[in-house]
KELONU-276810 format. One record per residue (C-alpha): chain; x, y, z. Coordinates in Angstrom, 2 decimals, padded with zeros to 5 digits. Example, Ala and Ser with C-alpha at 12.3 -4.5 7.8 and 13.67 -1.06 7.14 Angstrom:
! residues 2
<site><kevo>A</kevo><px>012.30</px><py>-004.50</py><pz>007.80</pz></site>
<site><kevo>A</kevo><px>013.67</px><py>-001.06</py><pz>007.14</pz></site>
END
This chain:
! residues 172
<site><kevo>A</kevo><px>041.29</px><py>021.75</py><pz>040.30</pz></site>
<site><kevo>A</kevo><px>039.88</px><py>024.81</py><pz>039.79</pz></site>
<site><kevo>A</kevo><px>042.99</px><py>026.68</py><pz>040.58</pz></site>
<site><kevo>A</kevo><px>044.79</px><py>025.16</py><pz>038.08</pz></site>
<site><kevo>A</kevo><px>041.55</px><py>026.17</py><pz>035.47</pz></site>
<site><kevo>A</kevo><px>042.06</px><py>029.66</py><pz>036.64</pz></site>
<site><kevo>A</kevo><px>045.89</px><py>029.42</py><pz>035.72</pz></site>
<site><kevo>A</kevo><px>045.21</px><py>028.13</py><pz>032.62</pz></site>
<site><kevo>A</kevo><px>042.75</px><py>031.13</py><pz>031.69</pz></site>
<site><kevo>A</kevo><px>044.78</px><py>033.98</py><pz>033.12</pz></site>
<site><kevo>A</kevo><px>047.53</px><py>032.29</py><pz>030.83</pz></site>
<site><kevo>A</kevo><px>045.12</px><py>032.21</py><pz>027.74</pz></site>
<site><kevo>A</kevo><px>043.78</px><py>036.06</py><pz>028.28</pz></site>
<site><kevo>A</kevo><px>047.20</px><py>037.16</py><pz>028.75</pz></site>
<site><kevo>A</kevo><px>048.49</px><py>035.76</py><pz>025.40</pz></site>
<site><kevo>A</kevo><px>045.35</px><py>037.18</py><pz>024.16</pz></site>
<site><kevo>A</kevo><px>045.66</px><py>040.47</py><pz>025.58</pz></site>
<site><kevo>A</kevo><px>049.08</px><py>040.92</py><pz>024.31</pz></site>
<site><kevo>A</kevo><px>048.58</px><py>040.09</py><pz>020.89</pz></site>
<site><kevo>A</kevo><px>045.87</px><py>042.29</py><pz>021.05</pz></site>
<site><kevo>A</kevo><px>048.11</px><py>045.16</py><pz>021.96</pz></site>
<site><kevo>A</kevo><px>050.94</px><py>044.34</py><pz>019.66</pz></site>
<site><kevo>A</kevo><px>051.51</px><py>047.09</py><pz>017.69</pz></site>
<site><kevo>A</kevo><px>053.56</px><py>047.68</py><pz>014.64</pz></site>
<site><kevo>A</kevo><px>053.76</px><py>050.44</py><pz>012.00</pz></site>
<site><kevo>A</kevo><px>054.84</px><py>050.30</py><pz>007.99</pz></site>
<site><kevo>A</kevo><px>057.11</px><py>053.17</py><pz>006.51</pz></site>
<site><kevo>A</kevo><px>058.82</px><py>053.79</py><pz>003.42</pz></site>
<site><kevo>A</kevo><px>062.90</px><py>053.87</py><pz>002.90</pz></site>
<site><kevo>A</kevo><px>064.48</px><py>054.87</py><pz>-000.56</pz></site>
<site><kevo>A</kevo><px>067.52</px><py>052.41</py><pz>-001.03</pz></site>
<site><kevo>A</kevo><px>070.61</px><py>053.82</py><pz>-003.35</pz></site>
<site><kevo>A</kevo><px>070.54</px><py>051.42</py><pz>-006.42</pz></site>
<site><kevo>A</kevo><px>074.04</px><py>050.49</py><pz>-007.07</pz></site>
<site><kevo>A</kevo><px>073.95</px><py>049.92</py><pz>-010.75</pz></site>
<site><kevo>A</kevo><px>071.23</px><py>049.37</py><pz>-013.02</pz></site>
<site><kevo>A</kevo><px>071.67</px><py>047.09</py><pz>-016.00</pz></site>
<site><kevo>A</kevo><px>070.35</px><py>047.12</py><pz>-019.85</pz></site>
<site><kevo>A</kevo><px>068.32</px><py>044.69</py><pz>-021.15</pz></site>
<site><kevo>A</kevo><px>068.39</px><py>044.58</py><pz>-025.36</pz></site>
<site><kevo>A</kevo><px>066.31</px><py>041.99</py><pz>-027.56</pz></site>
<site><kevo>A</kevo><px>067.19</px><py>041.42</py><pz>-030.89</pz></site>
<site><kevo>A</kevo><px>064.92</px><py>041.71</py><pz>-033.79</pz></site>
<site><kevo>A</kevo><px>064.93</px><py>041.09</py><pz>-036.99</pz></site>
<site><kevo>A</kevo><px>063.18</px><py>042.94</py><pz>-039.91</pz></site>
<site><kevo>A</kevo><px>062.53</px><py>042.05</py><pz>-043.41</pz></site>
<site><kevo>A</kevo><px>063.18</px><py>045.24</py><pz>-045.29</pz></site>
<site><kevo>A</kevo><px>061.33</px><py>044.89</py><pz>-049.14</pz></site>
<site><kevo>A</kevo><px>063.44</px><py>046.62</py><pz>-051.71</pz></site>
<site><kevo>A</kevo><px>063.65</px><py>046.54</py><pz>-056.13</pz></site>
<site><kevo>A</kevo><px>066.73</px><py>045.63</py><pz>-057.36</pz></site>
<site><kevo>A</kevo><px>067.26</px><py>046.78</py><pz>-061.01</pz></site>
<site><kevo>A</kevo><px>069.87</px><py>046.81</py><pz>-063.27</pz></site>
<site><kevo>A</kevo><px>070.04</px><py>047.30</py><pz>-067.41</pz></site>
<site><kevo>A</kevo><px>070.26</px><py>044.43</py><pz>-069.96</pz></site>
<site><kevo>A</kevo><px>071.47</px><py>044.20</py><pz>-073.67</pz></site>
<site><kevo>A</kevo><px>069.03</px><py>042.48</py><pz>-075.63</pz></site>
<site><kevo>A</kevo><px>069.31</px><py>041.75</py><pz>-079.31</pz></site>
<site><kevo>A</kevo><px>066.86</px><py>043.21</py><pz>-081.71</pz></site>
<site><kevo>A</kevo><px>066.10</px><py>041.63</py><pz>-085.47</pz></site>
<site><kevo>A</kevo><px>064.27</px><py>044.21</py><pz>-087.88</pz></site>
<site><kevo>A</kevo><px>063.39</px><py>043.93</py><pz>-091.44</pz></site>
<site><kevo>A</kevo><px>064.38</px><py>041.24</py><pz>-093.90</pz></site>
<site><kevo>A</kevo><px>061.92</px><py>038.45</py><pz>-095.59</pz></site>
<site><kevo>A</kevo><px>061.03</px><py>034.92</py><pz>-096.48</pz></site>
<site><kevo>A</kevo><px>060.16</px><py>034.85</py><pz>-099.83</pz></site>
<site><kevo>A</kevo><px>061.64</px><py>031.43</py><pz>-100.53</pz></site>
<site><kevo>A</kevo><px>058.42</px><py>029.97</py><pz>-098.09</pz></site>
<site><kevo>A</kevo><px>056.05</px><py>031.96</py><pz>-100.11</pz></site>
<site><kevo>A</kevo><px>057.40</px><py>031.27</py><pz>-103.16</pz></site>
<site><kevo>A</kevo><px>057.41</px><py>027.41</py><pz>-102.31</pz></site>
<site><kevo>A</kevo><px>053.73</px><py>027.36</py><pz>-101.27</pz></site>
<site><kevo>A</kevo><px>052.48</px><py>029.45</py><pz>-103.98</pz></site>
<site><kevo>A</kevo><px>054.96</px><py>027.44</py><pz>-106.52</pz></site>
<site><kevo>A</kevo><px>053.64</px><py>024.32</py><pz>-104.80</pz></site>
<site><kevo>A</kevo><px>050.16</px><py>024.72</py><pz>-105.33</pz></site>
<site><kevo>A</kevo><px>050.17</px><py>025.74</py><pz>-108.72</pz></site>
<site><kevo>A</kevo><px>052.50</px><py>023.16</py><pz>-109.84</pz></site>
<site><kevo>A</kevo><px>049.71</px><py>020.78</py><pz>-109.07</pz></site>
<site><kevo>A</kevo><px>046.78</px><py>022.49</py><pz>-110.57</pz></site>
<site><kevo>A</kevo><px>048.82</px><py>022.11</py><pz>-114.02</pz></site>
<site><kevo>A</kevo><px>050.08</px><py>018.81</py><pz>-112.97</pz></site>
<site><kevo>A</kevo><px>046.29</px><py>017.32</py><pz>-112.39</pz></site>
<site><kevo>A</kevo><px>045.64</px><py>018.93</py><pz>-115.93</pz></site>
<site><kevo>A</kevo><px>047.83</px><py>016.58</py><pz>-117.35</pz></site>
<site><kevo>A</kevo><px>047.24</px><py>012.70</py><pz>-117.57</pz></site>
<site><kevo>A</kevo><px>044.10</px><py>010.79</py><pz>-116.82</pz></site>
<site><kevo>A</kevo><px>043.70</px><py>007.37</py><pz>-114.18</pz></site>
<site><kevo>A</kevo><px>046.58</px><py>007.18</py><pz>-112.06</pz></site>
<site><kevo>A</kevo><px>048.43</px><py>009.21</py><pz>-114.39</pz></site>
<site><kevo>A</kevo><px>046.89</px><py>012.07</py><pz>-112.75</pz></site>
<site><kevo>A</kevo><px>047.76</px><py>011.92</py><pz>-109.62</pz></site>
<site><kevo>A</kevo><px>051.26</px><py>011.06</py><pz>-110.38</pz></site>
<site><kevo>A</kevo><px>051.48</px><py>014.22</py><pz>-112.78</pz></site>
<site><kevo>A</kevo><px>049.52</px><py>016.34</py><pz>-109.86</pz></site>
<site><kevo>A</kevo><px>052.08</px><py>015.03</py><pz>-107.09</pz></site>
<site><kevo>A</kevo><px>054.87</px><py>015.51</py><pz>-109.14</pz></site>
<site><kevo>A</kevo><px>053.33</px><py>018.98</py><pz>-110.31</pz></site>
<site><kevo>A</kevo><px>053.45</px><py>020.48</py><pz>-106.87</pz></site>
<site><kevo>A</kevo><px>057.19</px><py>018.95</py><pz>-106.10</pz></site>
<site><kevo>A</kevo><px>058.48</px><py>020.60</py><pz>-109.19</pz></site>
<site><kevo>A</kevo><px>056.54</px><py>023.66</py><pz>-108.24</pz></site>
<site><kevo>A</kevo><px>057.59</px><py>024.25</py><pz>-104.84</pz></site>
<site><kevo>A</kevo><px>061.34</px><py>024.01</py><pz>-105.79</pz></site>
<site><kevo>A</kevo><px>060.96</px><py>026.38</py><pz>-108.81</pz></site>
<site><kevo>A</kevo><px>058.82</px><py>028.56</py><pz>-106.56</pz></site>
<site><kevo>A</kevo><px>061.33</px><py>028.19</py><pz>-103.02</pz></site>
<site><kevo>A</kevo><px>064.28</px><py>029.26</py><pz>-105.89</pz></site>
<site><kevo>A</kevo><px>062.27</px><py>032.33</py><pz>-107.11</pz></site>
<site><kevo>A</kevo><px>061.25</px><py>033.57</py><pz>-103.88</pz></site>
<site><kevo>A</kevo><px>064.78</px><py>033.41</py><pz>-102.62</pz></site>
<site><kevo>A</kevo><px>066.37</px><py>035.80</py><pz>-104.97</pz></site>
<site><kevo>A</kevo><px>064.01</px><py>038.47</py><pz>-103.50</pz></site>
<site><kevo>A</kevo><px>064.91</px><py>037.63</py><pz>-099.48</pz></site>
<site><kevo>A</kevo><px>066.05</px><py>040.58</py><pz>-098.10</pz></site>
<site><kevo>A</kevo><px>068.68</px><py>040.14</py><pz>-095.05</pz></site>
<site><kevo>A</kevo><px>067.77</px><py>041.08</py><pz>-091.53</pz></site>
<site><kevo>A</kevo><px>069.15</px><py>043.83</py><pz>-089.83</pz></site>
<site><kevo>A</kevo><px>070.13</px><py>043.00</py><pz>-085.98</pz></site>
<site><kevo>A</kevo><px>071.22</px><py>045.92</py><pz>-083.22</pz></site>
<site><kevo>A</kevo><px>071.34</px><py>045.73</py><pz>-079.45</pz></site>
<site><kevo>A</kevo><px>069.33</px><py>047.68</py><pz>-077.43</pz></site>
<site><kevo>A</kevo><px>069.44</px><py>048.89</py><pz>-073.28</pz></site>
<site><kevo>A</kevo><px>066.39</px><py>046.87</py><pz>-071.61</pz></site>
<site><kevo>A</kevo><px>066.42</px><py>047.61</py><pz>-068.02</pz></site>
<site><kevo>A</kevo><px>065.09</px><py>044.55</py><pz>-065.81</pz></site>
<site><kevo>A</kevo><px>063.86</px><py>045.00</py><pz>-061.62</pz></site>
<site><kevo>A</kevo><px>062.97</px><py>042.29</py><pz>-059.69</pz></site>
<site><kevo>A</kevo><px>061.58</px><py>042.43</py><pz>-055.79</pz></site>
<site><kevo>A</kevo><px>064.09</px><py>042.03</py><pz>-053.42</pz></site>
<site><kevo>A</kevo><px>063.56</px><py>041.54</py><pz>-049.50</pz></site>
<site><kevo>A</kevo><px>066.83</px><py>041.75</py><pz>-046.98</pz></site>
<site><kevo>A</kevo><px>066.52</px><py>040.36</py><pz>-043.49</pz></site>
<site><kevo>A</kevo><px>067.91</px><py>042.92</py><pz>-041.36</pz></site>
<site><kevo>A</kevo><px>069.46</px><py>042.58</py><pz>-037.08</pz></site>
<site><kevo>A</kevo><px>069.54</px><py>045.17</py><pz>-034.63</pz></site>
<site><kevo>A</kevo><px>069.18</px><py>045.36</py><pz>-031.10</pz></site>
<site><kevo>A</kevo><px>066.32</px><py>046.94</py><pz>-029.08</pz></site>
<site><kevo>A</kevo><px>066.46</px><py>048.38</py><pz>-025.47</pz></site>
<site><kevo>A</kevo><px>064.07</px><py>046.38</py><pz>-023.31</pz></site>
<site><kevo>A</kevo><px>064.48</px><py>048.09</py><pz>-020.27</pz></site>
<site><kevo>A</kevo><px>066.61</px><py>048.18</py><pz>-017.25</pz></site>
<site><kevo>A</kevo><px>067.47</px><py>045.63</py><pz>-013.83</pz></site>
<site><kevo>A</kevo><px>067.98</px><py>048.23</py><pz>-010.91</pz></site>
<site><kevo>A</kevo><px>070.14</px><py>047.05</py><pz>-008.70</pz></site>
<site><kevo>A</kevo><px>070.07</px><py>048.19</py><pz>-004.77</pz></site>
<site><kevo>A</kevo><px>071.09</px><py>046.55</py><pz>-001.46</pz></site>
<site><kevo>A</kevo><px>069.21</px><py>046.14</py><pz>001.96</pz></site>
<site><kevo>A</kevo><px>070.44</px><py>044.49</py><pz>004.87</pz></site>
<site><kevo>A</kevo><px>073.04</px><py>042.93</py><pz>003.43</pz></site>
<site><kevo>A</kevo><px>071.00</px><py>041.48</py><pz>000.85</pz></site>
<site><kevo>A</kevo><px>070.60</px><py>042.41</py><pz>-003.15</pz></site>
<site><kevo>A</kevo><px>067.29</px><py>043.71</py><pz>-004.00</pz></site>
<site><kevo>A</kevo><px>066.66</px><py>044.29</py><pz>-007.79</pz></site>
<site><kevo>A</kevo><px>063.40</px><py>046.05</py><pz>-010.05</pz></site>
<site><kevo>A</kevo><px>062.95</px><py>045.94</py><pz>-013.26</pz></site>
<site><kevo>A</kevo><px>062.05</px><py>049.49</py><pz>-015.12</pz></site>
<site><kevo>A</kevo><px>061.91</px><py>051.46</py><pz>-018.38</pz></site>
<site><kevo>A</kevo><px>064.50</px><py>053.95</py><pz>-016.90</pz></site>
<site><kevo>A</kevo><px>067.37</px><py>053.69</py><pz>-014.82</pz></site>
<site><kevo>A</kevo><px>066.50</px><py>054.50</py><pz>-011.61</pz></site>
<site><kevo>A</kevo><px>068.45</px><py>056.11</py><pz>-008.82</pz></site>
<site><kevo>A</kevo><px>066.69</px><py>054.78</py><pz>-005.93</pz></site>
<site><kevo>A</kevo><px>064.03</px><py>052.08</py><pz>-004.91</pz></site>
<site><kevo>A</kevo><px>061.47</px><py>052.41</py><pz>-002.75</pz></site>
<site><kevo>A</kevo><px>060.93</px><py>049.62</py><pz>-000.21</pz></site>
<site><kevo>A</kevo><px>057.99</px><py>049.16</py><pz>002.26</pz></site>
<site><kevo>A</kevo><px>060.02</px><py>048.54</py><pz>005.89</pz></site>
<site><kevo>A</kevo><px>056.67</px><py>046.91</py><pz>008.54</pz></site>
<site><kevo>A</kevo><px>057.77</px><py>047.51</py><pz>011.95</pz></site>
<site><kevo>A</kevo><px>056.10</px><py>045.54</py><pz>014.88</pz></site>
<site><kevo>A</kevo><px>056.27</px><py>045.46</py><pz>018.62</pz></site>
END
């Protein structure tokens, strides 16, 4: 029994041993990238702007309403001599129709002295805010594209690159 103990140990420190004295080393290779590919994004902007752009707008000057003032001023001295006439309800018949009969003499009066209006067109110019949305395309960056072994490798980068470097572990 105790040669097949020994066995198994000699076994056991041999695997040991030997992974103990594997060795192995790292270096680094620079692969050819093949192509390298742009990446854009699209943004979009809102670009604030004043739009303007000139108006005709009509202008009144002068002229006058005399018939108004004449039929107020008409009207309220037709009833101060219309309440000095009569007495009981006779009064206020003669004050009421007093200021009637004075507003229409004084609205006819006042309209012989109106005076037309004048109207001319004048150049206003009118702005309002105005905000356009605006695309364009951004570079993002770049897929580098390189292959090892067979096999496709890719990095991403700011620039195109012309090689990659790659970390190759060797062990023995």
């Amino acid at each position: 029994m105790s040669t097949h103990y020994s066995s198994r140990f000699a076994l056991a420190a041999l695997l040991v041993s030997s992974g103990l004295m594997a060795e192995g080393f790292s270096t680094t290779e620079y692969i050819t990238v093949t192509k390298s590919v742009p990446h854009y994004s699209t943004i979009q902007e809102e670009i604030p702007s004043e739009k303007c752009y000139d108006v005709q707008e009509k202008v009144t000057s002068g002229g006058t309403n005399n018939d108004v003032v004449g039929a107020v001023v008409g009207g309220a001295l037709g009833g101060v001599l219309g309440h000095q006439v009569g007495g009981g309800k006779g009064k206020t018949v003669a004050t009421v129709g007093g200021a009637v009969l004075g507003t229409l003499a004084g609205q006819n009066v006042g309209s012989k002295y109106n005076t037309p209006a004048t109207s001319s067109y004048q150049t206003v110019r009118k702005c309002e805010n105005v905000t356009t949305v605006k695309t364009r395309q951004v570079l993002g960056g770049y897929t580098n594209v390189a292959k090892l072994k067979g096999k496709e490798i890719s990095v991403e980068s700011d620039q195109p690159m012309k090689q990659i470097p790659v970390t190759i572990t060797y062990s023995y």
